[in-house]
N, C-alpha and C positions, 0 to 999 in steps of 0.2 A: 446567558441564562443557563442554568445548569440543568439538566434533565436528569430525573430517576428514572429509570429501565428496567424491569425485572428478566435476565436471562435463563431458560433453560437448558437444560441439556449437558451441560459442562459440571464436571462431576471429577475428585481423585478420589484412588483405594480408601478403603475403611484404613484408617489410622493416620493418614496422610496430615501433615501439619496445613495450615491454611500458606497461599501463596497470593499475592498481587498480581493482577495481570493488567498493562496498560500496552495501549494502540493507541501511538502518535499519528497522525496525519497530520495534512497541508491546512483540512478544516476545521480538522475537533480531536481531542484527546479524550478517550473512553479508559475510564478505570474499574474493575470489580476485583472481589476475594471468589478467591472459589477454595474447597477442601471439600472434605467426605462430604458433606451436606450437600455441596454443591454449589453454585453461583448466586451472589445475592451482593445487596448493595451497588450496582449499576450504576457510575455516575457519567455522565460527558459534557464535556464544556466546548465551547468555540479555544483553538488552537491560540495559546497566548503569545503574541506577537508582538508588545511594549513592554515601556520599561528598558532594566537592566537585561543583559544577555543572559541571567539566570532564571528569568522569568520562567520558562514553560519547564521548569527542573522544580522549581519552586511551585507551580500550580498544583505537577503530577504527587508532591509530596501531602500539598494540601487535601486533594483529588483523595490518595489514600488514608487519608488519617479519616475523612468523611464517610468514606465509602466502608471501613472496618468498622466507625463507629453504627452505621445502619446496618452492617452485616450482624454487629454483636461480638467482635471481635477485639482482642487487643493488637493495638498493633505493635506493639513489642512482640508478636507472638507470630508474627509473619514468618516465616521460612524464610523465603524470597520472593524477589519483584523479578518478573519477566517484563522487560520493555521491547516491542514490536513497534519500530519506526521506521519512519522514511526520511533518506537519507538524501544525498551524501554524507558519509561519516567521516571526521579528523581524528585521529588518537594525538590528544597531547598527554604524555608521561604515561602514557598506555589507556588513556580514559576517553571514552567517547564522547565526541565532540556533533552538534549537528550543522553540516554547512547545506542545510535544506532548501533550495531554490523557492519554498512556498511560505517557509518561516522568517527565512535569515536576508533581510532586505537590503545589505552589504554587497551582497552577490551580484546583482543587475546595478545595482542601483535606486533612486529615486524613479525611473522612468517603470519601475515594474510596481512602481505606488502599495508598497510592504508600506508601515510605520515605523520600523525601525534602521539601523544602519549597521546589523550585529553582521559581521564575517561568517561567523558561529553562535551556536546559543549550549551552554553548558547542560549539562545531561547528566554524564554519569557518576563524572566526583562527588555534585550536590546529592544524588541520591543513595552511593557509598557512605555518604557523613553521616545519613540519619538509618540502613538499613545494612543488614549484616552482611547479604547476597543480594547481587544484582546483577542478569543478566542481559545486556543489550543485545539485538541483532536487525538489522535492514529489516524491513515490514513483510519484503519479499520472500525471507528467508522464512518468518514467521508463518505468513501466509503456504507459503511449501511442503515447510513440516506437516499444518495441521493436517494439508490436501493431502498429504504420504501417509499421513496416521491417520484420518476419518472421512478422507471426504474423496474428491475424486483421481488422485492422482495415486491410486490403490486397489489394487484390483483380491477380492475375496479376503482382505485382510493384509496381501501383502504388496508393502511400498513399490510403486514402480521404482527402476534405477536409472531413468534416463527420460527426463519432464522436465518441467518449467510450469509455475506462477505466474503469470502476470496479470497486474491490474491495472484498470482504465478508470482513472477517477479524477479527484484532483492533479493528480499528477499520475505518471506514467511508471510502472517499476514491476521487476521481473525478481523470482528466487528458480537458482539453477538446481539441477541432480543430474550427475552425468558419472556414469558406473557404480550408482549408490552414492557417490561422494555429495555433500551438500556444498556450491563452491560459494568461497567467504572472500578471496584475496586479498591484499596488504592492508588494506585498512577494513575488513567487512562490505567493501563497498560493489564486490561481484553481483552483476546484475542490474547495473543502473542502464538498460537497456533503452529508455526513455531519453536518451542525452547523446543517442546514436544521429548519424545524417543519413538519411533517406531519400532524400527530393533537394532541387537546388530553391525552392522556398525561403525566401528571406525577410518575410513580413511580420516572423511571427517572434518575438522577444521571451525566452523562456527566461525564468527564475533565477538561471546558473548564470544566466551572464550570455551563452548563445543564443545565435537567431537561426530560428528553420529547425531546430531540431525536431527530434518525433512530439517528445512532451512539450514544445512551444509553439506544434502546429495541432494537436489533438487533444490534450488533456482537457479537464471540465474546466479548467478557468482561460482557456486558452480557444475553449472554441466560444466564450464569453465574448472574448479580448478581440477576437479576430472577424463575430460575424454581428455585435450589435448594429455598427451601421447597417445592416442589410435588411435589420427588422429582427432579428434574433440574440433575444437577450443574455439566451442564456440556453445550457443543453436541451433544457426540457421543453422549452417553447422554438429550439429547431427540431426537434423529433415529432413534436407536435405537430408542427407543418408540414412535416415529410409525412405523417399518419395522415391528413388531411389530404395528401395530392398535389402541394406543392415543390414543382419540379425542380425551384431553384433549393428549397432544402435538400432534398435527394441527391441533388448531384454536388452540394457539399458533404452531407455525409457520407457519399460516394467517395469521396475525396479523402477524409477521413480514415474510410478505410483499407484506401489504396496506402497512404503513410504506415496504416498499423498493422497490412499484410503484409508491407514490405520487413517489418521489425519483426515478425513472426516469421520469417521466410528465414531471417538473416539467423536468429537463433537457431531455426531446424538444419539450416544448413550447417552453421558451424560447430553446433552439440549434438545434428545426431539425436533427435529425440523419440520418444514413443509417444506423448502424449501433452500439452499445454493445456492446463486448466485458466479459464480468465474468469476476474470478478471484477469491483469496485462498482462507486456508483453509475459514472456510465454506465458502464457495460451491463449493470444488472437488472439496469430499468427498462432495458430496451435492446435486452438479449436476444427474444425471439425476434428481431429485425436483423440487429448485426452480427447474428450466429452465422445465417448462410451468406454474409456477404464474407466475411472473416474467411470461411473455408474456398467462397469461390477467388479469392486472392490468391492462393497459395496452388488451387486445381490444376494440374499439367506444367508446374513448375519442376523442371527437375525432379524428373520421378521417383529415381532409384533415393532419394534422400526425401521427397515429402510423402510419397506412398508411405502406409502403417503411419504414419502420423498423427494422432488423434487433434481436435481443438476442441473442447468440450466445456462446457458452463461450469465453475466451480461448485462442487460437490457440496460445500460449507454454506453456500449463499452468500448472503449480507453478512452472515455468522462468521463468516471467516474471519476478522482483524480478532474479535474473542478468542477464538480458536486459538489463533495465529499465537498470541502471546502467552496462551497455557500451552501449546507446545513447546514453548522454553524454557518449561519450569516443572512440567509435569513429571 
């Protein structure tokens, strides 16, 4: 089902041509126009996962032809598309490719129960055929920017130079800044911090094809996959429990957060940062729980490197993937 949404807040200079902004995730693909007016047309669908492997290139085209048409827009008349995904990214012939552990059911296999058997699903060629400009980038990256430009990883206007993104949702994924630099690597794919090993955990079957990783022991479809037997179907009815008093949820989201303080420890240690903004759905629904367990992970760890450390709640909110993808185009 498609949902309309009307967005505030997000707004370019007076004279500004109109721009696309689309956020790919694991679950839903979100598209809007934004220009001087500001945000309108709002559309999101569930992430398309059948079919051909061009399928979700083809959705996000359809996605914007709908969403210009409710804005009042032509879309011959788009500037550019900012697309803010989640990756792993391929470049074939320099074009981005998605090898998404939540999209691309090649990767695991059958046993991680995708619909399809795509390696990859095409992105950016499809959406260069029909748009002039089109800039991809990791969701992390997107997510980064907006927090450096608007939201918390900014202090009186100016960008920290030395932070981290990361979000806890469907899946697991981090955007770097280390000396100002935003880091991208050989394929864009700096940052897949989610795919790190932390614990010797081998129960838990992530999307890429590994078992135990961070995003196969804690992401939202992973703490699905891993705790239904126990009476927990699903994130929200184990925090529920844990709100309730039940000691066996507690001491798995304990658990939880012992894997994603070790993934935060690991980035502080090796970039040196000032500040970690976190969002996604997890983490935003049930922030005031796992804020102070998040910081007491990391407390008297190696001082001289996590002292001045900040971990702080995303500045953007739930707003961030919006954000996220008008900072690539803004």
């Amino acid at each position: 089902m498609t949902t309309h949404v009307l967005t505030e807040g997000l707004r370019l200079p007076a004279g500004s041509k109109a721009v696309a902004c689309v956020d790919i995730g694991g679950t839903k693909v979100a598209v809007n126009i934004v220009d001087e007016q500001g945000s309108r047309g709002k559309l999101t669908e569930p992430t398309a996962t059948r079919g051909h492997n061009d399928a979700l290139a083809q959705q996000i085209i359809r996605l914007i032809g709908q969403s210009c048409a409710l804005a009042g827009v032509q879309t011959s008349d788009i500037a550019c598309v900012g697309v803010s995904s989640c990756g792993p990214f391929v470049l074939n012939q320099g074009l981005v490719e998605l090898a998404a552990p939540n999209i691309c059911g090649g990767l695991a296999g059958k046993a991680r129960g995708l619909p399809n058997d795509w390696p990859t699903a095409l992105l950016e060629a499809p959406l260069r055929a029909v748009f002039a400009q089109v800039r991809v980038e990791n969701d992390g990256i997107g997510a980064l920017e907006a927090e450096r430009r608007w939201g918390a990883l900014q202090t009186d206007g100016v960008a920290l130079t030395n932070c981290a993104y990361v979000t806890w949702s469907t899946g697991i994924g981090t955007g770097l800044c280390v000396d100002g630099h935003v880091l991208r690597g050989k394929n864009g794919n700096a940052g897949h911090a989610g795919h790190l090993f932390v614990s010797d955990n081998n129960d838990a079957l992530c999307g890429c094809g590994n078992v135990g990783d961070v995003e196969g022991l804690v992401a939202g479809n992973a703490i699905a996959r891993r705790f239904l037997p126990l009476g927990y179907p699903d994130a929200a009815a184990l925090f529920m429990a844990a709100y309730a008093g039940d000691n066996t949820a507690i001491g798995l989201i304990d658990a939880l957060c012992r894997v994603m303080g070790r993934m935060l420890y690991n980035l502080i240690a090796t970039l040196d940062l000032q500040r970690i903004s976190i969002g996604g759905s997890v983490y935003w629904h049930h922030r005031d729980y796992l804020l102070p367990r998040l910081r007491a992970e990391l407390q008297g760890k190696l001082p001289a490197l996590t002292n001045g450390c900040e971990l702080v709640s995303a500045g953007l909110g739930e707003r961030v993937g919006d954000f996220g993808a008008l900072a690539l185009v803004a």
